[in-house]
N, C-alpha and C positions, 0 to 999 in steps of 0.2 A: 608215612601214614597218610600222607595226603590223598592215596588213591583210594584209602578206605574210607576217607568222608567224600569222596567224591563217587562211592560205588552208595555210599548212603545215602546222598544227597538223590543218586538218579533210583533210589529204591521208592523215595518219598514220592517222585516224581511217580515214578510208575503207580504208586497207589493211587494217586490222584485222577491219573489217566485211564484206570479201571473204573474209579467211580463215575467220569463223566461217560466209559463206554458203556456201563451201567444204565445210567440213566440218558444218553441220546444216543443217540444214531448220525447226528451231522456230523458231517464230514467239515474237517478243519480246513480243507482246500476250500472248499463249497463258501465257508466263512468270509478268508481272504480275496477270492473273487469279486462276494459282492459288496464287499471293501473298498479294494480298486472300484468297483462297479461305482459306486455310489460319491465318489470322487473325481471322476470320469476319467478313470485309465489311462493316469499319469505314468508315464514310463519311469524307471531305477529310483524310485520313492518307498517307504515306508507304506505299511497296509494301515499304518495310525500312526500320529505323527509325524505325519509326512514331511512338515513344516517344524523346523528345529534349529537349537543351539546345543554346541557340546559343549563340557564343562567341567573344570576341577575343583578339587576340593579337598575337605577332610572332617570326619567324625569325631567328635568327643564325647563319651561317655560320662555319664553323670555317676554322682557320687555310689547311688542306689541300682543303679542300672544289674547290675553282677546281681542282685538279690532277688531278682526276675529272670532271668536267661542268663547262661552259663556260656552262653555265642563270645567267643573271645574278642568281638568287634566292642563288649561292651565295658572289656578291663581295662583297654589301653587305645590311644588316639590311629588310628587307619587312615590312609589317603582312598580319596572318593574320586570315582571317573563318573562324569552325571547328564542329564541331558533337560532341557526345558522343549516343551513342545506345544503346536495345539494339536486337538483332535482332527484325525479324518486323515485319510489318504489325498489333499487335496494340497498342494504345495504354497499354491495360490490363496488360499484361504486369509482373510484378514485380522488382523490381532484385537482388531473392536468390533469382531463379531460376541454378540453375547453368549447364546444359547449353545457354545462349544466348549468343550471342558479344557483347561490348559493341562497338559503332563509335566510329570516330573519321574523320570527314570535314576535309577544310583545303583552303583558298584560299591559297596564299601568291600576292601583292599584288607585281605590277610591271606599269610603266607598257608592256614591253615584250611582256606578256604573262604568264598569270596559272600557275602550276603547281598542279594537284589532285592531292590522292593520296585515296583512299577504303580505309581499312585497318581491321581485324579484331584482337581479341585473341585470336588462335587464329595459329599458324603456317601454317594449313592451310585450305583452304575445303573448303565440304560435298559439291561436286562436280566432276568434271572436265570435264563436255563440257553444254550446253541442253539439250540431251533428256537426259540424265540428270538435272540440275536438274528439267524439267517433271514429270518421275515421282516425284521424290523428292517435292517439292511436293504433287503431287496425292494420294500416297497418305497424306499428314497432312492432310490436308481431314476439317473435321468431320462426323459422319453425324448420322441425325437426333436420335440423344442429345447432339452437343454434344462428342463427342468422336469423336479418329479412329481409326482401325479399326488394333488392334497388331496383330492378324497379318497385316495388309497390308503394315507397316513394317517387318515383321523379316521378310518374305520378300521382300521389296525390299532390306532391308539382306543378307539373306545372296547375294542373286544379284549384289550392287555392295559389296560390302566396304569400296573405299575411300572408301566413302560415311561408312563410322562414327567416321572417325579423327578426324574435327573433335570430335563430341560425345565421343568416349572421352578425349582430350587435355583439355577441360572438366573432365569429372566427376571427373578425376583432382585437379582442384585446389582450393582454395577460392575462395568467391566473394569477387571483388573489394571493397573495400573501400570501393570507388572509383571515378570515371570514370577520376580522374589516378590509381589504385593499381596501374594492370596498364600491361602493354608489348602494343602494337599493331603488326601485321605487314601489309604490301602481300604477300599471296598471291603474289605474280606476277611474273616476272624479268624486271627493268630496266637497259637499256642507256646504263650512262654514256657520254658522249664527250668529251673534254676541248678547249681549243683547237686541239689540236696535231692532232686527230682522232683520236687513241689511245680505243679503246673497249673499258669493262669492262663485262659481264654482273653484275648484281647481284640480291637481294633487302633489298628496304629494311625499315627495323624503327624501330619509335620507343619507345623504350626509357624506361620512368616512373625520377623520380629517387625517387619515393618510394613502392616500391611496397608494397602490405597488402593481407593476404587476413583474412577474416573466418573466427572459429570455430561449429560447429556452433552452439554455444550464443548466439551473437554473431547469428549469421543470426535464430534464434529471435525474436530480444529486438526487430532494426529491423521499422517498417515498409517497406509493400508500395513505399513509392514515398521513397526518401531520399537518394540521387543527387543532388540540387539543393540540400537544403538543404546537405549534406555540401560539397558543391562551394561554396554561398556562404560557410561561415566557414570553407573552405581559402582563396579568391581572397581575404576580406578580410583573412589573414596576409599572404598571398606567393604568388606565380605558381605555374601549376603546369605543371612543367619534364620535357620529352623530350628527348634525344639521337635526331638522326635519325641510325641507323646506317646503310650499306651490307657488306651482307654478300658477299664475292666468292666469284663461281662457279668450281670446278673444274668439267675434263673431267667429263662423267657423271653432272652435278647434272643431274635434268628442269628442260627450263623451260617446258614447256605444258600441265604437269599440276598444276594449282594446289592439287592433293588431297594432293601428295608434298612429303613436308618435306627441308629439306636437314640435313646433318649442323651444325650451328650452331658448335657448340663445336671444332672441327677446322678451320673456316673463317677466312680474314683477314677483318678487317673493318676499315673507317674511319671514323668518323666524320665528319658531315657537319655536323652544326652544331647547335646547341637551338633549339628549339619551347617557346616561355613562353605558358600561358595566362590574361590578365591579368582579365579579368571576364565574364561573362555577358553575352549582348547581347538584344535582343528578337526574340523569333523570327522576325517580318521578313525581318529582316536575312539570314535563309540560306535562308529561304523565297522569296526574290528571284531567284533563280537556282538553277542545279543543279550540286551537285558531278559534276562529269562528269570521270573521271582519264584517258578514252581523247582526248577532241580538246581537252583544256588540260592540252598539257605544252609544256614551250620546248624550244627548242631544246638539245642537251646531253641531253636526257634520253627515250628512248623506251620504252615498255610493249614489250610483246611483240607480234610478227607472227604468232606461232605458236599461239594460247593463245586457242580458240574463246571459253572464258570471260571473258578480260578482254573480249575485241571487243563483245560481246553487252552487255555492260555499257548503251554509249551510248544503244542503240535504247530497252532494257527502262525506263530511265530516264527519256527521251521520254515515254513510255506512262503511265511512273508519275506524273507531270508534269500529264501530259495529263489523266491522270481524276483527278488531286487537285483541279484547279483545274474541273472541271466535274460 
């Protein structure tokens, strides 16, 4: 039966993929280009995330989880293949820069079928619609000194304002401490379904149990690259442990604008279960395949139909795929 939730799985996808050819016309290559571009065209890297750790693990499912989604990641404990990253196609990029979102990619592991999620430590993504993406993109490409043109960026940010929330929501805090120091968000509103076929609207959140932020002086004193080591003598204490939450949507929350935050603290939420991350793995390991969150979801659990940017996700990552390995 696994090939029928996996002809399901790429049926979801293709709805997805209708909606965003619905509503754009960019080209997903066009995307990853100025991806690389804006990165400055690091060779066999990542179009995002360039800069990474891979990772194992495994999910535990809370008591109530099955009461929300019928995904059988949420009956029984799965082993996780995962990845911590920062943003940007830039390999080089420094782990106390602020105003870059840290990733967090996961495989969670059933024979029935595999569940991805691809989430952000920002509540918010930096665009709503691909061609907004594409311009954002292209107008931080570097010129021929090596940097990009700031009053192309802030007259792009002022004609797309809710282009800034992501990097404003950043700068407002400090820099993580940590891969596991900050709480990670899926952008994008997910549709539980339970056995019963009761369906809730959600945003999901994986929430660090231990979270730190570094001080000015604290930033000053690491180096450019200490994510890994940080990360090996956390894993050789003790896992490093998220609550996956689900946030539920009222009337009037957007759910195709991945730019727009929902009110968090006024919302019900439930928890869904923890995420332990037990060791480091060798890059391999997630270089083997692609976290892809639009056509590996199970059943119980669907992305959005509505939401140009989730869709776009799959192709752009194709692409990305495509010119890493060539």
């Amino acid at each position: 039966m696994t090939w029928l939730r996996t002809l399901a799985g790429l049926a979801a996808a293709t709805a997805c993929l209708q909606t965003a050819a619905r509503a754009e016309e960019t080209d997903p290559g066009a995307i990853v280009a100025a991806q690389f571009a804006a990165g400055g065209n690091q060779a066999g890297v990542r179009a995002s995330g360039a800069k990474g750790v891979c990772l194992k693990g495994e999910f535990a499912p809370a008591p109530g989880a099955a009461a929300l989604s019928k995904a059988p990641h949420f009956t029984k404990t799965v082993p996780v293949t995962a990845r911590f990253s920062m943003g940007g196609s830039n390999p080089k990029v420094s782990d106390k820069a602020k105003p870059v979102t840290r990733g967090f990619a996961m495989r969670m592991e059933d024979p029935a079928g595999d569940m991805v999620f691809v989430v952000i430590s920002a509540p918010v993504f930096s665009t709503k619609t691909p061609a907004q993406l594409l311009e954002f993109l292209q107008v931080r490409a570097p010129g021929p000194d090596g940097k990009p043109d700031a009053e192309k960026i802030k007259a792009f940010s002022a004609q797309n304002p809710e282009t800034t929330r992501q990097a404003a929501w950043l700068n407002a805090r400090p820099v993580p401490a940590s891969y596991a120091g900050v709480d990670y968000w899926a952008v994008h509103a997910y549709t539980l379904t339970n056995a019963k076929n009761e369906a809730k609207v959600a945003r999901l959140k994986f929430v660090s149990a231990d979270k730190a932020g570094l001080t000015d002086d604290e930033v000053k004193a690491k180096p450019d690259s200490f994510y890994v080591d940080e990360l090996k003598e956390r894993l050789a204490k003790s896992p490093a442990r998220f609550d996956l939450v689900a946030i539920l949507a009222e009337p009037g929350d957007p759910t195709a604008d991945p730019t727009a935050s929902w009110p968090e603290e006024s919302r019900k939420t439930e928890t869904l279960g923890t995420l332990s991350i037990t060791a480091i793995a060798p890059d391999a390991t997630c270089d083997a395949r692609t976290f892809d969150p639009v056509a590996e979801l199970p059943e119980g659990v669907a992305g959005p139909t509505d939401d140009p940017m989730f869709a776009i996700r799959s192709p752009a990552y194709a692409v990305s795929v495509s010119r890493r390995a060539n």
